[in-house]
PQR file of N, CA, C, O and H, with PARSE charges and radii, in Angstrom:
ATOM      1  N   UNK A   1     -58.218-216.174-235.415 -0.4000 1.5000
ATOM      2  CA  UNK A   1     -56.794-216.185-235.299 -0.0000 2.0000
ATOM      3  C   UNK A   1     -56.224-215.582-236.578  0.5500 1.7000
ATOM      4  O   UNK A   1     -56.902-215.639-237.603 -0.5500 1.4000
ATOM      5  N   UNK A   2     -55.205-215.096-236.583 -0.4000 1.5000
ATOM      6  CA  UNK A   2     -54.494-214.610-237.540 -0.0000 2.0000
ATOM      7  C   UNK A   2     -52.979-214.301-237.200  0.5500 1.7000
ATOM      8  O   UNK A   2     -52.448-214.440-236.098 -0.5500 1.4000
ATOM      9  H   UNK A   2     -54.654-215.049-235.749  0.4000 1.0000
ATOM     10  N   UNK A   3     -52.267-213.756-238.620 -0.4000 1.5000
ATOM     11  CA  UNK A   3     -50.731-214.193-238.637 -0.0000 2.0000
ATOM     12  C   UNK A   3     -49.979-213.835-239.576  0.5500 1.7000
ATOM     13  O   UNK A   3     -50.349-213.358-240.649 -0.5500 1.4000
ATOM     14  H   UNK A   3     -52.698-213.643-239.515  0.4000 1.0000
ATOM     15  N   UNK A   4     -48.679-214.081-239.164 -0.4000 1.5000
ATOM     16  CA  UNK A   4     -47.931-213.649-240.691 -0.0000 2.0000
ATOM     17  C   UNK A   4     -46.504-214.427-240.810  0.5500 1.7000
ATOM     18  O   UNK A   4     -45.546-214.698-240.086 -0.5500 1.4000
ATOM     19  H   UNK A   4     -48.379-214.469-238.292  0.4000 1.0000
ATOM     20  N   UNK A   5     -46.856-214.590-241.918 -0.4000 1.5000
ATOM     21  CA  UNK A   5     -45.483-216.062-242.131 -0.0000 2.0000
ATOM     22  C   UNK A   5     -44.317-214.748-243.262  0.5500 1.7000
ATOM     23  O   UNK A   5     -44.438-213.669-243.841 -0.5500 1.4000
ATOM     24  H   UNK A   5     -47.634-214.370-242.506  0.4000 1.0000
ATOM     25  N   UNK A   6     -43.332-215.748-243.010 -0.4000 1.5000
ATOM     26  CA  UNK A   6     -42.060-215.164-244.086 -0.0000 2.0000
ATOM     27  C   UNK A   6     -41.614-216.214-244.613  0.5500 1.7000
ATOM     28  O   UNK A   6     -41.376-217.280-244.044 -0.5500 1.4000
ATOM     29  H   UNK A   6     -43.235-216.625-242.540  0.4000 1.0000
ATOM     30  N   UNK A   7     -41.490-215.959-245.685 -0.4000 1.5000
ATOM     31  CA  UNK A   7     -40.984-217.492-246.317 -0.0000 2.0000
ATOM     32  C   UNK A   7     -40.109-217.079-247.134  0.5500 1.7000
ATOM     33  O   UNK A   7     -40.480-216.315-248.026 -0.5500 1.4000
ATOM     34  H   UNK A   7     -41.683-215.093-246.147  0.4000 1.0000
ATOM     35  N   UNK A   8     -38.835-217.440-247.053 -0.4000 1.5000
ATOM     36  CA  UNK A   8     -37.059-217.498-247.672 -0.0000 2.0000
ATOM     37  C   UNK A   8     -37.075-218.689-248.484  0.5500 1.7000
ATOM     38  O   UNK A   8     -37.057-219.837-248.040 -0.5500 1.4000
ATOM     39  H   UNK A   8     -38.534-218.060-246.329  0.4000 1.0000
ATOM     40  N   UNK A   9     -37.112-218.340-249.743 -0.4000 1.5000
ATOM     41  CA  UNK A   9     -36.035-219.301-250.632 -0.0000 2.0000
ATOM     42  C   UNK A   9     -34.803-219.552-250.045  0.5500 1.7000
ATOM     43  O   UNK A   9     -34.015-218.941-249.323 -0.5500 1.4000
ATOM     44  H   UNK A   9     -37.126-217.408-250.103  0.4000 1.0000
ATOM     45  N   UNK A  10     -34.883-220.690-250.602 -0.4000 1.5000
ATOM     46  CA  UNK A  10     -33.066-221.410-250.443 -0.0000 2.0000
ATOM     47  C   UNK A  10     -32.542-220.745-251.895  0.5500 1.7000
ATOM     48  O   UNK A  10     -33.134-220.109-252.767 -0.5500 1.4000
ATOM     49  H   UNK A  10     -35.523-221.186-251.188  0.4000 1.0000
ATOM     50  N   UNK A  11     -31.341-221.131-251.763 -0.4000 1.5000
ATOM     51  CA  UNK A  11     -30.146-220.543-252.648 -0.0000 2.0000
ATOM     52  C   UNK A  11     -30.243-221.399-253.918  0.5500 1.7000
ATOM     53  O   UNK A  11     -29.443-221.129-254.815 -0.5500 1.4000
ATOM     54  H   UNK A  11     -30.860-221.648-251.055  0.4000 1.0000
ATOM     55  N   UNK A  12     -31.075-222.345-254.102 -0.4000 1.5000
ATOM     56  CA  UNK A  12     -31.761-223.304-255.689 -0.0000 2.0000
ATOM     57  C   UNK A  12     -32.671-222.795-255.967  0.5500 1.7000
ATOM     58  O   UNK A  12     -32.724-222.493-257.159 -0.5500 1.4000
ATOM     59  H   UNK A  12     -31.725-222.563-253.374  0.4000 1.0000
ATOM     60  N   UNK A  13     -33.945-222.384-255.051 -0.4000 1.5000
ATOM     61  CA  UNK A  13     -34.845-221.424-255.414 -0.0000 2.0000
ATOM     62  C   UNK A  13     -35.974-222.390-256.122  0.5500 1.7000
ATOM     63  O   UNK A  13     -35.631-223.536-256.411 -0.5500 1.4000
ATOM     64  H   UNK A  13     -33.902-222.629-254.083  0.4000 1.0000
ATOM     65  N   UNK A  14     -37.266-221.967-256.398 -0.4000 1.5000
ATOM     66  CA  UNK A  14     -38.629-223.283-256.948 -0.0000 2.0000
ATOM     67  C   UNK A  14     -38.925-223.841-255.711  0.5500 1.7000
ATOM     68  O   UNK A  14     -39.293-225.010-255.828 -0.5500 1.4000
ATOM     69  H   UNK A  14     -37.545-221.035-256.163  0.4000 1.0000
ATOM     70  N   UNK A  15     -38.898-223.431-254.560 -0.4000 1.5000
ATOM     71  CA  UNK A  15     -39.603-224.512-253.862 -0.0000 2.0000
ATOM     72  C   UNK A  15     -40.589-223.807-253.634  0.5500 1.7000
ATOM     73  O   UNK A  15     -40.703-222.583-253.690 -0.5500 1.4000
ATOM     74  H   UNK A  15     -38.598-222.482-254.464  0.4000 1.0000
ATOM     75  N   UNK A  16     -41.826-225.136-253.187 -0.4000 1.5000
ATOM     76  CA  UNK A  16     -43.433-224.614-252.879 -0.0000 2.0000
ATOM     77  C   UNK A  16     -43.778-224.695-251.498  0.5500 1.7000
ATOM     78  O   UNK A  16     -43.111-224.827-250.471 -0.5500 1.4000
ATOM     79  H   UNK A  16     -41.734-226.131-253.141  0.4000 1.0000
ATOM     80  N   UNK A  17     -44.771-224.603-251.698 -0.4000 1.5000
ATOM     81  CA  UNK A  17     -45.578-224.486-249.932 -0.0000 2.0000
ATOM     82  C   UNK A  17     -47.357-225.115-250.068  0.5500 1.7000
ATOM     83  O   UNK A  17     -48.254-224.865-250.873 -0.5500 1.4000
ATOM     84  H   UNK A  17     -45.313-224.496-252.532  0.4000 1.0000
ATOM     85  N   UNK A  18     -47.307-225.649-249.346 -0.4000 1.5000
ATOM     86  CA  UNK A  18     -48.513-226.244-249.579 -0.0000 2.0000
ATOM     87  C   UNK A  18     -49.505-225.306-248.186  0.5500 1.7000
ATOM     88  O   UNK A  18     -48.980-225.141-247.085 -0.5500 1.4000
ATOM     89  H   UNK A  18     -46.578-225.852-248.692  0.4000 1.0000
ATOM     90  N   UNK A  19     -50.532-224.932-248.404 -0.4000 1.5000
ATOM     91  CA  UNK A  19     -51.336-224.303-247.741 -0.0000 2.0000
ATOM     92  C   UNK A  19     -52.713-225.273-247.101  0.5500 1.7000
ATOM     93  O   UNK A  19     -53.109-226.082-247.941 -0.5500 1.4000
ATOM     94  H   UNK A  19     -50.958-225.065-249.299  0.4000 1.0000
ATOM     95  N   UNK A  20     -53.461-225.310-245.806 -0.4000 1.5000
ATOM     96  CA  UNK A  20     -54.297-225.743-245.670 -0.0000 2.0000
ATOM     97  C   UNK A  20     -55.357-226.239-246.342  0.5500 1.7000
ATOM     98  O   UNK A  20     -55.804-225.611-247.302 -0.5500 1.4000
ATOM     99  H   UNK A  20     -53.139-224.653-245.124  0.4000 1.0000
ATOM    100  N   UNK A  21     -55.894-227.393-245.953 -0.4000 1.5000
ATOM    101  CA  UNK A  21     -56.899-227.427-247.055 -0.0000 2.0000
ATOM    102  C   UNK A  21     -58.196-226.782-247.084  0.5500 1.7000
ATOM    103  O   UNK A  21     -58.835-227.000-246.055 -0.5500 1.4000
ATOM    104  H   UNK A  21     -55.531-227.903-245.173  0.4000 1.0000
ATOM    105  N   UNK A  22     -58.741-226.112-247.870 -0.4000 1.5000
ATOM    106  CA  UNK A  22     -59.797-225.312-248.055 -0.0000 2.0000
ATOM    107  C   UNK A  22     -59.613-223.973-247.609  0.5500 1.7000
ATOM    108  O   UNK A  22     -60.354-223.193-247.011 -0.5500 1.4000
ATOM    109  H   UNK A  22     -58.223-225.935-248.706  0.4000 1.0000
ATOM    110  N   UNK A  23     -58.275-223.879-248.110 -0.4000 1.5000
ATOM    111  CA  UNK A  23     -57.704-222.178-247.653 -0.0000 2.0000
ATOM    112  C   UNK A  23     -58.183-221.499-249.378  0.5500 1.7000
ATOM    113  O   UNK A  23     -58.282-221.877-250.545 -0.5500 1.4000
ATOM    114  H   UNK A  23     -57.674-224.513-248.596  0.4000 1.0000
ATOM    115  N   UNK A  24     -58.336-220.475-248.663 -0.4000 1.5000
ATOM    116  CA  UNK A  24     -58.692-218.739-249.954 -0.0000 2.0000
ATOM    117  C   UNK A  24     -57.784-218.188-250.080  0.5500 1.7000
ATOM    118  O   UNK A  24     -57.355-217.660-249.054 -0.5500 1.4000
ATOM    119  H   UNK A  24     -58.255-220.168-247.715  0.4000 1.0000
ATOM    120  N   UNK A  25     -57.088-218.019-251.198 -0.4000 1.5000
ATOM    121  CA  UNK A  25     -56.131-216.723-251.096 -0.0000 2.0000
ATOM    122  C   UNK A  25     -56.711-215.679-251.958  0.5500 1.7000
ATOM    123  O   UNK A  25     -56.989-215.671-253.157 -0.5500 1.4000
ATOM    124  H   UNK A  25     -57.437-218.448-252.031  0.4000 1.0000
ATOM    125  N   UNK A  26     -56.846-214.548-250.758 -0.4000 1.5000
ATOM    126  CA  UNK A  26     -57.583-213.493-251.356 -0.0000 2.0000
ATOM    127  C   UNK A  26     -57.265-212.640-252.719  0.5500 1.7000
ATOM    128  O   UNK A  26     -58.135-212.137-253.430 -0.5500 1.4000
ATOM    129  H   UNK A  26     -56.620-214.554-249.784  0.4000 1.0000
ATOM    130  N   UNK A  27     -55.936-212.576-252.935 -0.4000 1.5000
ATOM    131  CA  UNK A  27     -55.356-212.202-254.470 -0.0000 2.0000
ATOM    132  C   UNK A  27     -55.013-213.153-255.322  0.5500 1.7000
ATOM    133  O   UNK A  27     -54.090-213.088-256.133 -0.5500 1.4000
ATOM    134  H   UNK A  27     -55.229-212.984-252.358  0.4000 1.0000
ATOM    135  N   UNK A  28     -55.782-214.089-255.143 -0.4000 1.5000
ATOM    136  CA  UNK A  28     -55.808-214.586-256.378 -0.0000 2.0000
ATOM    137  C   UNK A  28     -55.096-216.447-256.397  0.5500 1.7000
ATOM    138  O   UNK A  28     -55.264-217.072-255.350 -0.5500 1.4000
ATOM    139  H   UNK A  28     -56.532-214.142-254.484  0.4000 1.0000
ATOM    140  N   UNK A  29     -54.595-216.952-257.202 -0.4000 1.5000
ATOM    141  CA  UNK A  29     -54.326-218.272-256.638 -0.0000 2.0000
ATOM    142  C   UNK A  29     -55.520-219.488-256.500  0.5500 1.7000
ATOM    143  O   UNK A  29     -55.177-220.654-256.693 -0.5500 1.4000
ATOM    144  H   UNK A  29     -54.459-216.445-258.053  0.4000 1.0000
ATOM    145  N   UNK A  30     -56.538-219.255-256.253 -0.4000 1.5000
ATOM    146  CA  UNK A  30     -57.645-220.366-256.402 -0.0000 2.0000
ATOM    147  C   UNK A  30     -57.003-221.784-254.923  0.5500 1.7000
ATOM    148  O   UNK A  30     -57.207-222.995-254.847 -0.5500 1.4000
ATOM    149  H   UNK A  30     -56.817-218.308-256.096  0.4000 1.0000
ATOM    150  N   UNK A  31     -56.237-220.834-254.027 -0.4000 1.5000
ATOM    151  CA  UNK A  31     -55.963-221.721-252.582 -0.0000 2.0000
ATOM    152  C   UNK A  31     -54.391-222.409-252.910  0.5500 1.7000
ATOM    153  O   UNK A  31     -54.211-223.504-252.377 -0.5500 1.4000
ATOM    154  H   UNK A  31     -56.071-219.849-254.089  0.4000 1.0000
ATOM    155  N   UNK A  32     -53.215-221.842-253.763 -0.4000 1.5000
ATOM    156  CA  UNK A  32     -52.587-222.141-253.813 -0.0000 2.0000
ATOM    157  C   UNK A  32     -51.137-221.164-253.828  0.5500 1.7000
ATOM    158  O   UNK A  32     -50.857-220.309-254.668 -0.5500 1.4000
ATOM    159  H   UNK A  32     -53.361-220.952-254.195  0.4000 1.0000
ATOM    160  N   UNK A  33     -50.716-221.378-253.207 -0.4000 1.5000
ATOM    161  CA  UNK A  33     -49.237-219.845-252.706 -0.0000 2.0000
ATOM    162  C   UNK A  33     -48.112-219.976-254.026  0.5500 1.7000
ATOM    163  O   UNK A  33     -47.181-220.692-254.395 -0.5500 1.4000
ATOM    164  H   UNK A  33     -50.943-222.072-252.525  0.4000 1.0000
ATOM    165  N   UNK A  34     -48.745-218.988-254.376 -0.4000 1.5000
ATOM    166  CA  UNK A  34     -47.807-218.753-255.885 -0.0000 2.0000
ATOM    167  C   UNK A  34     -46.888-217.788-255.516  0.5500 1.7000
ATOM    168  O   UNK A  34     -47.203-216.599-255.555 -0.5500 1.4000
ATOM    169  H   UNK A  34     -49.501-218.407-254.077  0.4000 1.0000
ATOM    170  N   UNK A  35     -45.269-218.324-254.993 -0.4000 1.5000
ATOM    171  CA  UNK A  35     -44.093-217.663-254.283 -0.0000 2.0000
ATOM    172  C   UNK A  35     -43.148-217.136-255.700  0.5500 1.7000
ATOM    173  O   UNK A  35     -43.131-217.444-256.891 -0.5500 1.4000
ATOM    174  H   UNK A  35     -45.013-219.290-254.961  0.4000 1.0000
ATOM    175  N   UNK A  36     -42.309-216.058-254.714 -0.4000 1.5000
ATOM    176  CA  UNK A  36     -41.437-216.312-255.954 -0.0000 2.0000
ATOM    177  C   UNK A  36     -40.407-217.179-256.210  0.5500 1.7000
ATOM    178  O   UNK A  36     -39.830-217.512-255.174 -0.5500 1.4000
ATOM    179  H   UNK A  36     -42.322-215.808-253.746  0.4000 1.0000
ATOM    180  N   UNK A  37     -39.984-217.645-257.169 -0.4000 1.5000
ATOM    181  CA  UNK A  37     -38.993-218.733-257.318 -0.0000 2.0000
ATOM    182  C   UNK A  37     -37.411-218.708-257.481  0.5500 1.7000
ATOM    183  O   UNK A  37     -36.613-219.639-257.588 -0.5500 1.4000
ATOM    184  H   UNK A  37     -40.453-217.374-258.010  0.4000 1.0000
ATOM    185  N   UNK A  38     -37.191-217.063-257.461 -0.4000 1.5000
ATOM    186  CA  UNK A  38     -36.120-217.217-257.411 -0.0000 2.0000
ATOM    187  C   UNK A  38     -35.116-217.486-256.350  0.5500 1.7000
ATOM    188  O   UNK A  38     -35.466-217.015-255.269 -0.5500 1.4000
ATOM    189  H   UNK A  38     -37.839-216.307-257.374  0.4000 1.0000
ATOM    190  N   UNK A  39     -33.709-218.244-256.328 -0.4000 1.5000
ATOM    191  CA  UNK A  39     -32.879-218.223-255.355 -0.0000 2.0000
ATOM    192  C   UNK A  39     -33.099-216.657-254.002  0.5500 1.7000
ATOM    193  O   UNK A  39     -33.047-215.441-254.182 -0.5500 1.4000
ATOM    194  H   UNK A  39     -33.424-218.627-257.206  0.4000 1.0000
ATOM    195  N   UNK A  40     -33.278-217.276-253.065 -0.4000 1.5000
ATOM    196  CA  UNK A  40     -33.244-216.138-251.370 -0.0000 2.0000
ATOM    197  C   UNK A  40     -34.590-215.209-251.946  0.5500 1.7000
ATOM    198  O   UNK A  40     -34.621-213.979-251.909 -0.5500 1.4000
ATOM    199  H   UNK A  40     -33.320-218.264-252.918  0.4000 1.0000
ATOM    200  N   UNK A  41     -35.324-215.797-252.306 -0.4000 1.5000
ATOM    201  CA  UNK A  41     -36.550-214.481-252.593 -0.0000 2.0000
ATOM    202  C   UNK A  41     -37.401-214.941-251.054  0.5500 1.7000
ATOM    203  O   UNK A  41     -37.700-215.960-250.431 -0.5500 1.4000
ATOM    204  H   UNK A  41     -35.299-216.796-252.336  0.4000 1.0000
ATOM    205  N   UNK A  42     -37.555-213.283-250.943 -0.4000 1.5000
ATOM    206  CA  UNK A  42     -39.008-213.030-249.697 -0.0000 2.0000
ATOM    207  C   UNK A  42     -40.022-212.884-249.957  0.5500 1.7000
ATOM    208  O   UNK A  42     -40.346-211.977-250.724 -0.5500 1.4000
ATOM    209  H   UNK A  42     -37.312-212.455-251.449  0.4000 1.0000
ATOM    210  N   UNK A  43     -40.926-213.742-249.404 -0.4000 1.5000
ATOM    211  CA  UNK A  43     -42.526-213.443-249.772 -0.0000 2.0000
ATOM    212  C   UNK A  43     -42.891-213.674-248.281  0.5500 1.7000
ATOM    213  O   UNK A  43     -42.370-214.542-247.581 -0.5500 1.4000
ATOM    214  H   UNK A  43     -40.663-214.478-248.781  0.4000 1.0000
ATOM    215  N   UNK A  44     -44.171-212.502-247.735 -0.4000 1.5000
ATOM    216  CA  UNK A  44     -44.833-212.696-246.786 -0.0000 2.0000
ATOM    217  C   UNK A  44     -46.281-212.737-246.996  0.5500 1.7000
ATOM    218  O   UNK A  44     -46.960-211.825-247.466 -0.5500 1.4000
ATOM    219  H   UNK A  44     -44.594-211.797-248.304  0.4000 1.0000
ATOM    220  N   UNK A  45     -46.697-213.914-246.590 -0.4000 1.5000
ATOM    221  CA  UNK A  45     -47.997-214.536-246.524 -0.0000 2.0000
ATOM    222  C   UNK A  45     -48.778-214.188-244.709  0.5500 1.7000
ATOM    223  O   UNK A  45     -48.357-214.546-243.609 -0.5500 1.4000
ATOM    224  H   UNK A  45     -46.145-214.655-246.208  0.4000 1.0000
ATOM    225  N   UNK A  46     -49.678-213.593-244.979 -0.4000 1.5000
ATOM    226  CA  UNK A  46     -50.630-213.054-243.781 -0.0000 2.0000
ATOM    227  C   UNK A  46     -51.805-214.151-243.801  0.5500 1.7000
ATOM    228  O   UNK A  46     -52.160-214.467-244.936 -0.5500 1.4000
ATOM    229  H   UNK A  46     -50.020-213.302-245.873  0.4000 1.0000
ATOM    230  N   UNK A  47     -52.409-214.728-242.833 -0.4000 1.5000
ATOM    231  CA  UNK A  47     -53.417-215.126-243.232 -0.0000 2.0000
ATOM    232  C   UNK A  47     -54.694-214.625-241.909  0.5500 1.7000
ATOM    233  O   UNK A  47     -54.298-213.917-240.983 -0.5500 1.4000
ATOM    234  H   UNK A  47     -52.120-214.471-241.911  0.4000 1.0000
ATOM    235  N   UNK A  48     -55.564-214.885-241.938 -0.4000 1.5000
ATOM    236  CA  UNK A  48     -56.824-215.354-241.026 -0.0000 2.0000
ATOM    237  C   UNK A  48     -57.628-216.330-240.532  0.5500 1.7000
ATOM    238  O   UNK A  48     -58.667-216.298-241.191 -0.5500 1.4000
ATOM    239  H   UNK A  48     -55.887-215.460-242.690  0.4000 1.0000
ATOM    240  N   UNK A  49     -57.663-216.938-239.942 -0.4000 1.5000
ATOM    241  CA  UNK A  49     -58.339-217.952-239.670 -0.0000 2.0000
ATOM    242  C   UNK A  49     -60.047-217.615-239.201  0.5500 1.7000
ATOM    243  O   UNK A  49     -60.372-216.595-238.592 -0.5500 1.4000
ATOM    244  H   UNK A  49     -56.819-216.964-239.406  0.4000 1.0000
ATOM    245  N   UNK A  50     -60.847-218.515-239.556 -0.4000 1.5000
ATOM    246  CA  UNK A  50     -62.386-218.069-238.950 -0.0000 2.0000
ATOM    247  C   UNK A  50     -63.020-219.265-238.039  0.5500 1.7000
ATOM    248  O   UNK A  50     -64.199-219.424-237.723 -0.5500 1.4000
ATOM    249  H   UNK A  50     -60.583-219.344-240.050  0.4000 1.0000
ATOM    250  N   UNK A  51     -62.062-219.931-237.765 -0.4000 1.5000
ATOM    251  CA  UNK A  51     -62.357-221.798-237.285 -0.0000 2.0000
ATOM    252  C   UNK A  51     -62.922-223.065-238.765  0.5500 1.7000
ATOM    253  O   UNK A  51     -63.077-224.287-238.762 -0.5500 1.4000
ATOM    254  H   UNK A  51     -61.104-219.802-238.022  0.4000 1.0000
ATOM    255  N   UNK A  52     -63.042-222.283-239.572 -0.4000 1.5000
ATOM    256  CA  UNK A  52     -63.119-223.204-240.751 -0.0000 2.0000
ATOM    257  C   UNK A  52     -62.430-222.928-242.308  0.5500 1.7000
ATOM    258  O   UNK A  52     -62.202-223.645-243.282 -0.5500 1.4000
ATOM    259  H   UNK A  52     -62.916-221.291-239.574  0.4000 1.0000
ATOM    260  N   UNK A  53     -62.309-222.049-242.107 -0.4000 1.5000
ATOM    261  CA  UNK A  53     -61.424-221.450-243.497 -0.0000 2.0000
ATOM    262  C   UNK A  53     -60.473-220.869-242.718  0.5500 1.7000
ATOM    263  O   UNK A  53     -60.565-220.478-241.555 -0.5500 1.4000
ATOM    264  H   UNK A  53     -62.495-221.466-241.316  0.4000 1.0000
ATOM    265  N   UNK A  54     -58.923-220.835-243.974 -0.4000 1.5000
ATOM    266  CA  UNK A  54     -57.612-219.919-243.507 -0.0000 2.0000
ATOM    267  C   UNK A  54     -58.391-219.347-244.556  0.5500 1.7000
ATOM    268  O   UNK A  54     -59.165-220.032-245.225 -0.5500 1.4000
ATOM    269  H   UNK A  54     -58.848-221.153-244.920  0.4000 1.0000
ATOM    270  N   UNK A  55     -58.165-217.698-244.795 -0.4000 1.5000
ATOM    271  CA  UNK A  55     -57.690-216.529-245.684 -0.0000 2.0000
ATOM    272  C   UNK A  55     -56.526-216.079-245.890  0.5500 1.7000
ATOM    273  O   UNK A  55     -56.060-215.507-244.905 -0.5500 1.4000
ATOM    274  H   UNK A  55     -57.536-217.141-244.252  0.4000 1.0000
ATOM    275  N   UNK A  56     -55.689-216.120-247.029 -0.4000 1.5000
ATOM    276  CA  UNK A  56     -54.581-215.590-247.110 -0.0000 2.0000
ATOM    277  C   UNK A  56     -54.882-214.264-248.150  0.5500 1.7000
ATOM    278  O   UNK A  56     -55.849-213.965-248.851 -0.5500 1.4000
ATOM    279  H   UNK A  56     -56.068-216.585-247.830  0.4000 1.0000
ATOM    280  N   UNK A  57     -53.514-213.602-247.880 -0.4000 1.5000
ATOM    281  CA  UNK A  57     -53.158-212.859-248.803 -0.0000 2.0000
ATOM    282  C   UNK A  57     -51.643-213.087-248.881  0.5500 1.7000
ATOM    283  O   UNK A  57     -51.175-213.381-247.781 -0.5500 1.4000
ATOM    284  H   UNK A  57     -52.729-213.844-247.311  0.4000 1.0000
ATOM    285  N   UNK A  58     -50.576-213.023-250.067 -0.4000 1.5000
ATOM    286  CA  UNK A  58     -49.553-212.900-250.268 -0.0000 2.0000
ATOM    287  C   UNK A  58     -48.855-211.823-251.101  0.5500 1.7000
ATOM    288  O   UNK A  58     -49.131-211.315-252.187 -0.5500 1.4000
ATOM    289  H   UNK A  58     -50.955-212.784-250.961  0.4000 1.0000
ATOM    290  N   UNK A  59     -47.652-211.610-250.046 -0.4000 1.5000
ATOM    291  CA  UNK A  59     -46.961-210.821-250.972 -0.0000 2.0000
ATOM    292  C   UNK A  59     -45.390-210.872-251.028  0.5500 1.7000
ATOM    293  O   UNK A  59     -44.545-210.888-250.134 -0.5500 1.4000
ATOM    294  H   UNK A  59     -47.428-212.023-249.164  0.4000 1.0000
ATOM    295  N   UNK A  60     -45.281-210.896-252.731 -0.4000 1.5000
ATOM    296  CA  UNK A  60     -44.395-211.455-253.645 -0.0000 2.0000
ATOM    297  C   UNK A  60     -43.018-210.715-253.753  0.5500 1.7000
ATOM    298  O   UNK A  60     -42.944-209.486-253.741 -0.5500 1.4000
ATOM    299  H   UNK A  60     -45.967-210.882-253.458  0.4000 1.0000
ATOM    300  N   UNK A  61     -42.119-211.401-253.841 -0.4000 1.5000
ATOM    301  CA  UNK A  61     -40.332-210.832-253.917 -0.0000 2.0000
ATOM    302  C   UNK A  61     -40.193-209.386-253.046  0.5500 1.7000
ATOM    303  O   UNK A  61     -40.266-208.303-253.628 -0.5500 1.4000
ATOM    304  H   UNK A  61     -42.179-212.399-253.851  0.4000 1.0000
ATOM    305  N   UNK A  62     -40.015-209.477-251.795 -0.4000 1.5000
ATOM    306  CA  UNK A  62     -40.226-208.439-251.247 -0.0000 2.0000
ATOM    307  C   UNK A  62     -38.178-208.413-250.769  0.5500 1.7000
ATOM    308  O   UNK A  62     -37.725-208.376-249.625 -0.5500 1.4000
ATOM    309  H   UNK A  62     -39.956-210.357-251.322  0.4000 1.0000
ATOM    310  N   UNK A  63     -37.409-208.446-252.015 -0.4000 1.5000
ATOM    311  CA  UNK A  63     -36.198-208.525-252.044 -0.0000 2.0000
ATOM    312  C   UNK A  63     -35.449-206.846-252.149  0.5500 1.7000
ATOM    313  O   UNK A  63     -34.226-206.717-252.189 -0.5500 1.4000
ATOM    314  H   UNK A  63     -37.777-208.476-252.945  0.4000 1.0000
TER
END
C-alpha cells in the first residue's frame, strides 16, 4: 500500500505528527516527521507500506 498525506499548519504553527510505530523515514529523521513549523506551512509526506514497516519520505515548506 502506499500514499500521500498533506499536512497544513494552523495559523500558531509547531505542531507535530506522530508517525506509526516502527516507521523509516527515508531522508532522514530516525522514524520521526520533522515538519515545518511555521504558521500555514505545507509539507507532503508519501509513504509505503510493506505489511510491516511504513516508509516515508517527506517534503518540507512546500509554501
Amino acid at each position: 500500500m502506499y500514499g500521500l498525506l498533506k499536512v497544513v499548519q494552523d495559523g500558531t504553527g509547531s505542531r507535530t505528527l506522530t508517525l506509526p510505530a516502527g516507521s523509516k523515514v527515508i531522508n532522514g529523521g530516525g522514524g520521526v516527521a520533522l515538519l515545518t513549523t511555521t504558521a500555514n506551512a505545507v509539507d507532503i509526506l508519501t509513504y509505503f507500506y510493506d505489511g510491516s514497516t511504513f516508509w516515508w519520505t517527506i517534503g518540507n515548506n512546500y509554501n
